[in-house]
C-alpha positions as CSV (number, residue, x, y, z in Angstrom):
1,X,29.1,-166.4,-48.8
2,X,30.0,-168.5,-45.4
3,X,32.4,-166.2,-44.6
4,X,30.9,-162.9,-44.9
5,X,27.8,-164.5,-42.9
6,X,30.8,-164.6,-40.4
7,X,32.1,-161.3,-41.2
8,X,28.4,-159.9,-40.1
9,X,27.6,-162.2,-37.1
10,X,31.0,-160.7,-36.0
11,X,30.1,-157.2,-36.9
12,X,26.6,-157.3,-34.9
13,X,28.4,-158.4,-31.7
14,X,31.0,-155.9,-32.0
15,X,28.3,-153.3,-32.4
16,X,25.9,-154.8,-29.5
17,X,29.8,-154.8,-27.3
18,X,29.5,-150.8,-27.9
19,X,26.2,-150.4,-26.4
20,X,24.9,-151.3,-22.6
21,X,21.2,-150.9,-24.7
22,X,19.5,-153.7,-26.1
23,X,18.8,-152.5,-30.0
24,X,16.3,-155.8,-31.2
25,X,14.2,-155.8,-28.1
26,X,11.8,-153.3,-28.1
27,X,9.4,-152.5,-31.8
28,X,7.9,-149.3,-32.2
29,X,4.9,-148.9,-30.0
30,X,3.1,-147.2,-33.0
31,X,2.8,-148.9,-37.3
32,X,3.6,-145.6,-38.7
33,X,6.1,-143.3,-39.0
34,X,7.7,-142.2,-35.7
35,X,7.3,-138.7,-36.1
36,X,8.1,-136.9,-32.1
37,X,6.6,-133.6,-31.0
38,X,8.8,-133.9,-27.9
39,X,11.8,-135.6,-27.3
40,X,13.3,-137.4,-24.1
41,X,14.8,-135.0,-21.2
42,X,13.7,-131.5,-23.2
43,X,13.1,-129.0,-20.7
44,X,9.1,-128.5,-19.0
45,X,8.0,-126.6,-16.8
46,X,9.3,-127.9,-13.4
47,X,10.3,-131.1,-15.0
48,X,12.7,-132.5,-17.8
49,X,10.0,-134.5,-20.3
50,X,10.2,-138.2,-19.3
51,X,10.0,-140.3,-22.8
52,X,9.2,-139.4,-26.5
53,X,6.3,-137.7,-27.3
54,X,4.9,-139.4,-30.7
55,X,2.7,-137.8,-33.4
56,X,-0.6,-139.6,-34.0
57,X,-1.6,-137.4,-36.8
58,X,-3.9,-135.3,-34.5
59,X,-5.9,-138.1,-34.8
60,X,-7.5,-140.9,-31.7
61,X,-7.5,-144.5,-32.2
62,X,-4.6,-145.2,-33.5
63,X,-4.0,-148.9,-32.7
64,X,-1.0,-148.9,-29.8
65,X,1.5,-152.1,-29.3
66,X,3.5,-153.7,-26.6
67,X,7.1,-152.9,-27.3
68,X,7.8,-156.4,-26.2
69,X,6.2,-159.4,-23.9
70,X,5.8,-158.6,-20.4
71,X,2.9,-158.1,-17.9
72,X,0.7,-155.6,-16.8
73,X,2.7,-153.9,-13.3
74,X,0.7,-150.8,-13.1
75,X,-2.5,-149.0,-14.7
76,X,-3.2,-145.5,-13.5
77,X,-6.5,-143.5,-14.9
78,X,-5.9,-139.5,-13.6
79,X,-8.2,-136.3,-14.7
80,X,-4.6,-134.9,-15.4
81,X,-1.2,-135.7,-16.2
82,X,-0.6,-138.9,-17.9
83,X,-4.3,-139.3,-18.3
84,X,-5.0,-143.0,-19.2
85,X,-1.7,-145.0,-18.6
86,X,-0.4,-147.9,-19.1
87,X,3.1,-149.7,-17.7
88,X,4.3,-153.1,-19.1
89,X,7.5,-154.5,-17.2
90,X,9.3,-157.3,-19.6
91,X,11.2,-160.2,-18.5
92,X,14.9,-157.8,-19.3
93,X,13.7,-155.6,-16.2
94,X,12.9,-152.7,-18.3
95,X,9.3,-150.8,-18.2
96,X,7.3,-149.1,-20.8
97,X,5.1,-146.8,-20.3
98,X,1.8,-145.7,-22.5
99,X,0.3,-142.7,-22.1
100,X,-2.9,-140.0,-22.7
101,X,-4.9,-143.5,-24.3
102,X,-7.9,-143.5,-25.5
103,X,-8.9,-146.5,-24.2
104,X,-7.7,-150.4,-23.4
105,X,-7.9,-153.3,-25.7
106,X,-11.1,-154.7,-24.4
107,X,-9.3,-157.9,-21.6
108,X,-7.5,-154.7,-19.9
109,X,-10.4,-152.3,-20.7
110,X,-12.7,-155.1,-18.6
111,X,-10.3,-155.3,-15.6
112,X,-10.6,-151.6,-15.0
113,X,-13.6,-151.0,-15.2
114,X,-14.2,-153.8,-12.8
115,X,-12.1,-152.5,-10.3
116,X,-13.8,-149.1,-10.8
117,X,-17.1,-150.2,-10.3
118,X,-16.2,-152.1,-7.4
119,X,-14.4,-149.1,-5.8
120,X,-17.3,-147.1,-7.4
121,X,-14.4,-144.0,-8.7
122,X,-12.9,-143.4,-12.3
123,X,-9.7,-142.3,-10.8
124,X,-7.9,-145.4,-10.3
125,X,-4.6,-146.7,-9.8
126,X,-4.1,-150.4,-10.1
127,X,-1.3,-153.0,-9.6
128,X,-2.0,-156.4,-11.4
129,X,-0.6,-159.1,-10.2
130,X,2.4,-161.2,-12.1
131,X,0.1,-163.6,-14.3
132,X,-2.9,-161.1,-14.1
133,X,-2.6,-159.7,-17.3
134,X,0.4,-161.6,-19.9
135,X,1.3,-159.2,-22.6
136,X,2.8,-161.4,-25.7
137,X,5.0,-159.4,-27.9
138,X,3.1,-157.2,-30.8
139,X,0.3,-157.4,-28.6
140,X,-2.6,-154.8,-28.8
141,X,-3.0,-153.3,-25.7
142,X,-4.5,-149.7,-26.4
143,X,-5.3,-147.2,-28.6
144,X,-3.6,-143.4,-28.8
145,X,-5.8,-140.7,-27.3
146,X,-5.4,-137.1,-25.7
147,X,-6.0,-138.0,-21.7
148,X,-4.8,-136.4,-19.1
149,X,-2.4,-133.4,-19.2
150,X,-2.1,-133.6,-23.2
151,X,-2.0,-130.5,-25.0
152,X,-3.3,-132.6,-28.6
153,X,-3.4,-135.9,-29.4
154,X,-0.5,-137.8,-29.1
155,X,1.2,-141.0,-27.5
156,X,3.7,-140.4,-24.5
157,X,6.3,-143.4,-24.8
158,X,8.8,-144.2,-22.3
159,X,11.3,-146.9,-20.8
160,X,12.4,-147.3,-17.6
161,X,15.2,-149.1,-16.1
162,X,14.9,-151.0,-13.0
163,X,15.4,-148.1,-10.9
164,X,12.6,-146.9,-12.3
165,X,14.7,-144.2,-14.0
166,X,13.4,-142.5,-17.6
167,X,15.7,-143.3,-20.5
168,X,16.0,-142.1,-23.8
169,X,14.5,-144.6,-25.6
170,X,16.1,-143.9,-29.0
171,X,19.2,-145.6,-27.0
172,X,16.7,-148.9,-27.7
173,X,17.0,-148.5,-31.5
174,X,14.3,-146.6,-31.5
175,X,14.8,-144.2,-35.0
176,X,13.9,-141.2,-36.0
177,X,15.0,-139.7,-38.8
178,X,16.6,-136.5,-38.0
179,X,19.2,-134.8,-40.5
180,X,19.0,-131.1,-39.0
181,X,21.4,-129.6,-36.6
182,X,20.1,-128.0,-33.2
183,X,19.5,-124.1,-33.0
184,X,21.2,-122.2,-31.2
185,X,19.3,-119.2,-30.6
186,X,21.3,-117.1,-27.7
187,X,24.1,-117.0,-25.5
188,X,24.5,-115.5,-22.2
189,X,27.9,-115.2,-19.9
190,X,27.6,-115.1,-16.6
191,X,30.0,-113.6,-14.1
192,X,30.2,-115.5,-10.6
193,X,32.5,-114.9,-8.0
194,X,32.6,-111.6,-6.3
195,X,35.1,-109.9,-7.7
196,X,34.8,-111.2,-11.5
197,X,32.9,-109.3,-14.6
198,X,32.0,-109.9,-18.5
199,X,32.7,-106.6,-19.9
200,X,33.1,-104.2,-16.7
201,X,29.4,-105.7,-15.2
202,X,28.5,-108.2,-13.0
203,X,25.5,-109.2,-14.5
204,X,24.6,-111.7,-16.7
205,X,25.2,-110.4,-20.2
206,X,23.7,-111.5,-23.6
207,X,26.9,-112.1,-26.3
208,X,25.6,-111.1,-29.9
209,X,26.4,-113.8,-32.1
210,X,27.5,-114.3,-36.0
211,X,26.8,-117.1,-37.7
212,X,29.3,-118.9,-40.3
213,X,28.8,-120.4,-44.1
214,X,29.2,-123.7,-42.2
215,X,26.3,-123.6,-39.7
216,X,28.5,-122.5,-36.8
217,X,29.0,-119.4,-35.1
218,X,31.7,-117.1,-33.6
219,X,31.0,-115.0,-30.6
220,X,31.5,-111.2,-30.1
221,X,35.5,-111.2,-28.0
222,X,34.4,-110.7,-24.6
223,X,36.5,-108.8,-21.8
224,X,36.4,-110.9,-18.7
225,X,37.9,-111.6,-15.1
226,X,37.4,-113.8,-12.4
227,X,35.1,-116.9,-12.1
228,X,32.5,-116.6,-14.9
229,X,30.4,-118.6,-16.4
230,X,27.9,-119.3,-19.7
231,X,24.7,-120.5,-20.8
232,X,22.4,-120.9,-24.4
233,X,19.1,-120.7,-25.3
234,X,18.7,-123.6,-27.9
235,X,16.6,-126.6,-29.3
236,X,16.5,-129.9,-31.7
237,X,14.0,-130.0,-34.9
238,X,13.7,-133.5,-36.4
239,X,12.5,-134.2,-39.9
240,X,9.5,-133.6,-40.7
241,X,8.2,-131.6,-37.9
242,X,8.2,-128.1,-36.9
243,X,8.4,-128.7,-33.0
244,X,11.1,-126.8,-30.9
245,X,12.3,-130.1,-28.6
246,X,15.1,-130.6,-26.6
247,X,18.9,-131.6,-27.6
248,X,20.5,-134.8,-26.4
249,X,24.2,-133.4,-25.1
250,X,26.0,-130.6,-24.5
251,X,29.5,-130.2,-24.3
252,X,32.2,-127.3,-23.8
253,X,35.9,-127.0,-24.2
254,X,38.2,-123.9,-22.3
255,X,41.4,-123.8,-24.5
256,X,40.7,-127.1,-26.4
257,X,40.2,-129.3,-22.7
258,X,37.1,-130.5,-21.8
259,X,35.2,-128.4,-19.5
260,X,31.5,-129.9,-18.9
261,X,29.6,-132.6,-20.5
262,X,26.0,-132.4,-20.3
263,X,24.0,-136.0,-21.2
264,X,20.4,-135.8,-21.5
265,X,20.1,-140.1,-21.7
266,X,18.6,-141.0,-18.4
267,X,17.5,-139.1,-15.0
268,X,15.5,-139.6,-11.8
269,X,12.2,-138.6,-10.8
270,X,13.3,-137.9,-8.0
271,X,15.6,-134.9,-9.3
272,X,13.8,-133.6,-12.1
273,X,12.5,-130.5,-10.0
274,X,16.2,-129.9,-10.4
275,X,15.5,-128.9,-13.4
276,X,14.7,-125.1,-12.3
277,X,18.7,-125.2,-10.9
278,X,19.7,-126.3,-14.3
279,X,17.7,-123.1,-15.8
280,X,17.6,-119.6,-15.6
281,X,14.7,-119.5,-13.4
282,X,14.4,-115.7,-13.0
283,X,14.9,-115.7,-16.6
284,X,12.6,-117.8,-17.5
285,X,9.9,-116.3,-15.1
286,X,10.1,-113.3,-16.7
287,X,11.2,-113.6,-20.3
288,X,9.4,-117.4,-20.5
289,X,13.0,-118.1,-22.8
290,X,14.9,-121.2,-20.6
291,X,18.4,-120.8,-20.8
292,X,20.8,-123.8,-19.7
293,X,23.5,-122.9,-17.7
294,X,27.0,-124.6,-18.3
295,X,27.8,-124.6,-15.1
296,X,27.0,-126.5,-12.0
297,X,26.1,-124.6,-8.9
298,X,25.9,-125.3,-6.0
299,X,23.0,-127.3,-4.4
300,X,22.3,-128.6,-8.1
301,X,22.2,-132.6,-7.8
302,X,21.3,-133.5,-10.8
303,X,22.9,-136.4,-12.8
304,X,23.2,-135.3,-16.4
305,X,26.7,-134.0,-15.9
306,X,28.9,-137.0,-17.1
307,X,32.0,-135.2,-16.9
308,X,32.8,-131.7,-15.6
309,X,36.2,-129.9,-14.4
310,X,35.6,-127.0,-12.2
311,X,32.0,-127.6,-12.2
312,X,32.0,-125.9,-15.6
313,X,33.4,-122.9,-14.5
314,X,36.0,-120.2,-16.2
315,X,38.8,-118.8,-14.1
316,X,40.1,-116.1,-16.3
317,X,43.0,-114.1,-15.4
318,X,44.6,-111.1,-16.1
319,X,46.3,-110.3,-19.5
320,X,45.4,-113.4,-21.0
321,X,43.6,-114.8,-24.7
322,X,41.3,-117.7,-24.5
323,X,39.1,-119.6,-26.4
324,X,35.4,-121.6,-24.8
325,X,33.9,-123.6,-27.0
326,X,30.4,-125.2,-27.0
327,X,29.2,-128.5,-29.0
328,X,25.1,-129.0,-28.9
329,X,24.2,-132.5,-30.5
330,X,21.0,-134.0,-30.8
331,X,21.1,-137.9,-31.0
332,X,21.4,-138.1,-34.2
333,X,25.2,-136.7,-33.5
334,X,24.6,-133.4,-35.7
335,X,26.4,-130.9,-34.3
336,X,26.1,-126.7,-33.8
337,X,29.0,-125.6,-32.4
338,X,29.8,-122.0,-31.2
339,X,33.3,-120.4,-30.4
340,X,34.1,-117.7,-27.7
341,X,37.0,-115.7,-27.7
342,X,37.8,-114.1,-23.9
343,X,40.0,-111.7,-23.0
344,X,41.4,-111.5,-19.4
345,X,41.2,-108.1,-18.3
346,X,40.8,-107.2,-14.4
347,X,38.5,-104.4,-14.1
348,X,37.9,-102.4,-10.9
349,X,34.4,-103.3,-10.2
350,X,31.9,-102.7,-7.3
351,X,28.9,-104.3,-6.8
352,X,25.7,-101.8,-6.7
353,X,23.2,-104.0,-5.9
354,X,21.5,-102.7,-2.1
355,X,19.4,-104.9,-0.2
356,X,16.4,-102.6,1.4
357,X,16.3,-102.9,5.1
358,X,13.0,-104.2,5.3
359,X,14.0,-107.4,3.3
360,X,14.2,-110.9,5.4
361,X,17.4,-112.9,5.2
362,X,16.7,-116.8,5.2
363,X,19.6,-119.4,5.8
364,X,19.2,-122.0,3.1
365,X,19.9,-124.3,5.3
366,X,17.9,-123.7,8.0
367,X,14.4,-123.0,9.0
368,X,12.4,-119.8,8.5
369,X,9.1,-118.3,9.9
370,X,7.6,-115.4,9.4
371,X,4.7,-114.0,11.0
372,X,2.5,-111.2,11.1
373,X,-1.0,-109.8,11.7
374,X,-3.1,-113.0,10.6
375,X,-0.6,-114.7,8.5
376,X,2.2,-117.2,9.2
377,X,4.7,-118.5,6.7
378,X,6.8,-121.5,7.6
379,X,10.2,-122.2,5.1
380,X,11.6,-126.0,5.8
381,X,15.2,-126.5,6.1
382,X,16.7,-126.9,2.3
383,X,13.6,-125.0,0.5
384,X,16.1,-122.3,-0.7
385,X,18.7,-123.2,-3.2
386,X,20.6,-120.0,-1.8
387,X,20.3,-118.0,1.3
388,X,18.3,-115.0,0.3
389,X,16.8,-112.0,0.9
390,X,13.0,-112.0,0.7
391,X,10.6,-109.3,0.5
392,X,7.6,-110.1,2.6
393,X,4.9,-108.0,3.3
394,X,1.2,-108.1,5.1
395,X,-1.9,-106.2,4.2
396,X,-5.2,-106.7,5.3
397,X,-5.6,-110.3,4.1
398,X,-2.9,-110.2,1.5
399,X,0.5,-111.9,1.4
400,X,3.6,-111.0,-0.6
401,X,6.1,-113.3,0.0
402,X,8.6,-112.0,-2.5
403,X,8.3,-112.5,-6.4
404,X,8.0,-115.9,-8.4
405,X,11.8,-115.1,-9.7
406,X,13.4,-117.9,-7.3
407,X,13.1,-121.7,-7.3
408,X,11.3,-123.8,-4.4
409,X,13.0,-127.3,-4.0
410,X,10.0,-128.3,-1.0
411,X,6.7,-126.6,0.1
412,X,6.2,-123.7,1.4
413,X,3.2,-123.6,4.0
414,X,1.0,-120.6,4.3
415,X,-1.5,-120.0,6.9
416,X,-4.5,-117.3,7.6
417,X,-6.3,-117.2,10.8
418,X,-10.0,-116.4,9.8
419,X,-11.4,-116.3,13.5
420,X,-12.0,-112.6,12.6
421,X,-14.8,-113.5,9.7
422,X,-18.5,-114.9,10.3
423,X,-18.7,-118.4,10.7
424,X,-21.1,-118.8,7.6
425,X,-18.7,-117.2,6.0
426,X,-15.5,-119.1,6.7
427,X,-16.7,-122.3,4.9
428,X,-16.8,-120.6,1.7
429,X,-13.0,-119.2,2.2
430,X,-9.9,-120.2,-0.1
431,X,-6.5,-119.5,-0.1
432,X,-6.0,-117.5,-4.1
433,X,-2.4,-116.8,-5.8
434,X,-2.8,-113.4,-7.5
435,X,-1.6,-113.3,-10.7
436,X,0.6,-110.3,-12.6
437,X,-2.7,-109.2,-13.6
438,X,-4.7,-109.5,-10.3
439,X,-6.4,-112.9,-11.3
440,X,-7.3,-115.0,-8.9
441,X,-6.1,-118.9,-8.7
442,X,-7.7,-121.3,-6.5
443,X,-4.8,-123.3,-4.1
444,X,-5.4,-126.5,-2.5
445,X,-6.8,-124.8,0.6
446,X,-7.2,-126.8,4.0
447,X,-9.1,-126.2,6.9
448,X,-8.5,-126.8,10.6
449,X,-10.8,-124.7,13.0
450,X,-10.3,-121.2,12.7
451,X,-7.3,-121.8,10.0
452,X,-7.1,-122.3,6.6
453,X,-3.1,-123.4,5.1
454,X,-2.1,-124.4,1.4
455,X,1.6,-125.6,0.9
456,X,3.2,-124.1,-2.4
457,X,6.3,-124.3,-4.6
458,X,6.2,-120.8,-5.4
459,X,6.5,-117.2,-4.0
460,X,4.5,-114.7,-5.3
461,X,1.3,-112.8,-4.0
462,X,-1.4,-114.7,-1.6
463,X,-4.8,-113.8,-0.2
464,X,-8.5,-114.9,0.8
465,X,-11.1,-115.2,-1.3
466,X,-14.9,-116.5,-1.2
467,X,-16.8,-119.0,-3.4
468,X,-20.3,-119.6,-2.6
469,X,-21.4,-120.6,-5.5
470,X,-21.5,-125.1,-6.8
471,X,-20.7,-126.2,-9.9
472,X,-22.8,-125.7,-13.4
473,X,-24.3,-129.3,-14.4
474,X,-25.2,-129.3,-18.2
475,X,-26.6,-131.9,-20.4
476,X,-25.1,-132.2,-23.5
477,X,-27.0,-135.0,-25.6
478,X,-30.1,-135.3,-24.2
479,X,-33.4,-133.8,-22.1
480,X,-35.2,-134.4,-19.3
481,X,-37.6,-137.2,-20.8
482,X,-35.8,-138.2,-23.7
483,X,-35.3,-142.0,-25.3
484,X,-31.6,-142.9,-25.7
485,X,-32.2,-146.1,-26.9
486,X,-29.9,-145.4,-30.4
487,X,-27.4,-143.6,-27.8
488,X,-24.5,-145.4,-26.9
489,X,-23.1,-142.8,-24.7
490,X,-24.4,-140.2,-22.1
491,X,-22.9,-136.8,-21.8
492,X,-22.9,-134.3,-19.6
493,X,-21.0,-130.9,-18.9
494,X,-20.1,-129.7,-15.2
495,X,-17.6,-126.9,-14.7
496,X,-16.9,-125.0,-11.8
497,X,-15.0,-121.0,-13.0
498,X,-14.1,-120.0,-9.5
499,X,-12.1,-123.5,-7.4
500,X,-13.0,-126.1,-9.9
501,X,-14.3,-129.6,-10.0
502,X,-13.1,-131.8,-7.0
503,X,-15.5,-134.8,-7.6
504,X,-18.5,-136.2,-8.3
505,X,-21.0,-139.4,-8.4
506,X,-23.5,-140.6,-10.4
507,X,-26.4,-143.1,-10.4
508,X,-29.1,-144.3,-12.3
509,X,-31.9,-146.2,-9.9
510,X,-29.8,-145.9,-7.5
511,X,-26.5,-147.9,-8.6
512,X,-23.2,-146.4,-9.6
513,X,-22.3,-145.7,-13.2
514,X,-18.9,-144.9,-14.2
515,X,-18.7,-140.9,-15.6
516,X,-15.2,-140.8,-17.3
517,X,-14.2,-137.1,-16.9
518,X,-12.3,-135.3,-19.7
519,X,-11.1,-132.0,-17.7
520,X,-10.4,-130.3,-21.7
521,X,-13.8,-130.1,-22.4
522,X,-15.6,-130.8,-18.5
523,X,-17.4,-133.2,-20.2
524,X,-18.6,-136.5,-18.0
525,X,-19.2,-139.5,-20.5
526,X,-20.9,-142.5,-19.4
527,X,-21.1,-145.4,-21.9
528,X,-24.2,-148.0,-21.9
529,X,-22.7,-151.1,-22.9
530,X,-21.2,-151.0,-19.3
531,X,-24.7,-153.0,-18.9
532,X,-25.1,-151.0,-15.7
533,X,-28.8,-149.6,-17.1
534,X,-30.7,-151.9,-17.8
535,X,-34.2,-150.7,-17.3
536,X,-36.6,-148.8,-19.5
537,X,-37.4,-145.9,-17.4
538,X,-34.2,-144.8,-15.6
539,X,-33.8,-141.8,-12.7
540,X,-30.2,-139.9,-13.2
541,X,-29.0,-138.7,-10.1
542,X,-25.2,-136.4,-10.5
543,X,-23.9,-134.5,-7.2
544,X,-20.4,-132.5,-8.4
545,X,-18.5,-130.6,-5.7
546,X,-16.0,-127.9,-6.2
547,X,-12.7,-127.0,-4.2
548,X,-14.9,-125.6,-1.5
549,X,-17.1,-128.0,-0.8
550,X,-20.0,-126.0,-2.8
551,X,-22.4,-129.3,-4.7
552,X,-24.8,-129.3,-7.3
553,X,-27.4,-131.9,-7.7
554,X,-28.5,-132.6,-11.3
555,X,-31.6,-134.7,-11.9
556,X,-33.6,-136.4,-14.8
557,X,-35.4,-139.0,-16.2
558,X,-34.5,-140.7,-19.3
559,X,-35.7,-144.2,-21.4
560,X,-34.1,-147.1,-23.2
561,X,-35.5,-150.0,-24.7
């Protein structure tokens, strides 16, 4: 018995040896069943998915844990995104993150709101100090909600290194059971250089694929020369879910060598908008289907690549038979694997792709304006990932600046000189993106004088438009009159259709209440036992403000005893 309590002790080393990761450190932030409707690193829009997305039975309340013993560094409370959030940095360096709560257990849930009262807003963004709030390990600290961003109820789980750096934290021992092999659900090859081609084109061309008894699949044979290239359309099912998420790593072979590894464990905030270089962006903008590209272009700094030969790129010759190979794994290390063979055969090909005349070539790397009528457009230095030809185009107060089919790595800043409108009427200008479908967007709009700019990440169609009107206020639980005195909670609906909420402020007699604002159902929620009202006869006062600066004032009387 001595000895094989030896032969394990020696056995748990040896396994710790094989991972930088501690695996005993961190519980499950949840007591149930980790069941993920999104994993670590799958692919968002404009962003790779920064922690695990855990089922909470579409259910609030759930009772939410420390992963371990730390303090509170940082509490942010945002209308959007992470909603209510939570970060707890342990004595190891790491972070976790806790995300879309409901609410605080009640010693954090008092520091808030005290900070919010003082600073008399709901959005807040906080940064205890060390021996503020102690978290002790299996501490309460929250409860699961649907804050924020959140598309259903669910807790947003991450861990960060000290870099502040996302990682996948099933490499903390995090489990999830997961027996099913990714899905791979198309393939795409991709001639590059000039003179190359898959099957006498130079386009990207979709390969039909045939699946084996085994689970993999074998290409169509492809005819190819020159510098070409590939990329999938695939995702990860877990057990016991449904949800299309991401896969952990991707790797290909070109005649049995490596050719690109591809290791979704751990990325920067800083290059996650480098996600749309990783993607098909035109693709995606058109067919909404994201397909990954094996192959590193340029301008792409991102560092999931953990080993790569020629970027990931063929060079197939003339007259010859080879064989690419792809491996998707999720982290549970099942495996769909798809073969390609490639024939090398040069082709004679031209490329028939005209640039009109009336296009506007921009340097990548350098500055671009453009200019006309009322309108100026300023491109920084490095916005382009490519230099490119751009349609741009001025009527009236429209813009076209191109099509939303190319990626934006910085801001683009457009401006409109309204000097020609009446000055009552400027006030009440935006700046609108025009949809597909002619529907109008409000953009953050500024003002200076006689000009009005917005800075944007995408190209598409931009014009002026005019709100005049302020937000509706609605009650929703009470009347002008009415004892709340069995109420805990005051509710109240405000929603602006044309630029949207910007803020708003509440009192009752004259002091601040907090409103907390859920932007899914406009609803502004005040709760009593904040002790703020205190008085039997009580005078509501609510001023909300849209985009434009457009404000509603809401009145009423109510009692408690």
């Amino acid at each position: 018995m001595k000895v094989f309590k030896i032969l394990c002790f020696l056995w748990s080393v040896y396994l710790s040896a094989q991972t930088p990761y501690p695996q005993d450190y961190f519980r499950s932030p949840l007591d149930i069943q980790l069941v993920l409707s999104g994993t670590f690193a799958e692919l968002r829009s404009n962003h790779f998915h920064s922690g695990l997305d855990i089922k909470t039975n579409g259910k609030q309340g759930l009772k939410v844990y420390a992963a371990a013993q730390g303090h509170v560094s940082r509490i942010k409370i945002s209308r959007f995104g992470y909603g209510k959030a939570l970060y707890i940095t342990h004595p190891n360096g790491y972070t976790t993150v806790y995300a879309h709560l409901q609410k605080f257990y009640p010693e954090i849930e008092n520091y808030i709101k005290k900070q919010q009262y003082l600073k008399e807003q709901f959005e807040i963004e906080l940064f205890p100090k060390l021996n503020a709030l102690k978290i002790d390990s299996d501490a309460l600290i929250a409860y699961s909600g649907n804050t924020g961003g959140s598309s259903g109820p669910h807790l947003h789980f991450e861990i960060r290194d000290k870099q502040e750096r996302p990682m996948n934290p099933m490499l903390f021992g995090l489990d999830i059971k997961d027996t099913t092999a990714p899905v791979l659900y198309e393939l795409y090859a991709y001639p590059i250089s000039e003179n190359s081609h898959v099957d006498g084109i130079q386009k990207k061309k979709k390969i039909r694929l045939r699946k084996q008894p085994d689970g993999s699949f074998i290409a169509e044979s492809i005819k190819s020369f020159g510098e070409i290239g590939f990329g999938i359309v695939a995702n990860d099912r877990q057990d016991y879910a449904p949800n299309k998420n991401g896969v952990s790593k991707i790797e290909t072979y070109f005649n049995g060598q490596k050719s690109i590894t591809i290791d979704f464990k751990r990325f920067s905030f800083s290059e996650t908008k480098h996600i749309n270089r990783f993607i098909d962006y035109a693709h995606y903008r058109s067919k909404k289907r994201k397909i990954q590209k094996l192959f590193i272009e340029k301008n792409n700094p991102l560092s999931l690549f953990t080993f790569e030969k020629q970027k990931g790129k063929l060079n197939i010759k003339d007259s010859t038979n080879s064989s690419y190979t792809i491996k998707i794994k999720d982290f549970k290390n099942n495996v769909t694997s798809v073969r390609v063979p490639i024939v090398g055969e040069f082709q004679d090909v031209k490329k028939t792709d005209l640039i009109p005349l009336n296009y506007t070539f921009v340097n990548a790397s350098e500055q671009a304006n453009f200019e006309e009528s009322s309108i100026r457009v300023e491109i920084p230095a490095h916005t382009l990932y490519d230099d490119t030809y751009l349609d741009i185009k001025v009527k009236n107060d429209t813009l076209k600046l191109h099509r939303p089919n190319i990626p934006l790595k910085k801001s683009v800043t457009i401006t409109f000189d309204v000097s020609h409108f009446k000055t009552n009427d400027i006030e009440h200008l935006y700046i609108a993106r025009v949809s597909a479908y002619g529907k109008l967007y409000y953009t953050s709009t500024k003002r200076k004088g006689s000009s009005l700019s917005t800075r944007t990440k995408y190209f598409g169609t931009y014009t002026l438009a005019s709100d005049k009107d302020g937000p509706i206020i609605t009650p929703k639980n009470f009347k002008n009159g009415s004892w709340l005195s069995n109420y805990r909670y005051l509710k109240i609906k405000i929603s602006d259709q044309i630029t949207g909420v910007k803020n708003f402020r509440a009192t009752v007699n004259d002091k601040w209440i907090l409103m907390e604002y859920d932007s899914k159902t406009n609803t502004l929620t005040h709760d009593f036992n904040d002790g703020v009202v205190t008085d039997t006869k009580n005078n509501l006062k609510l001023i909300v403000t849209d985009n434009v600066g457009n404000s509603s004032k809401f009145e009423s009387v109510f009692y408690r005893k």
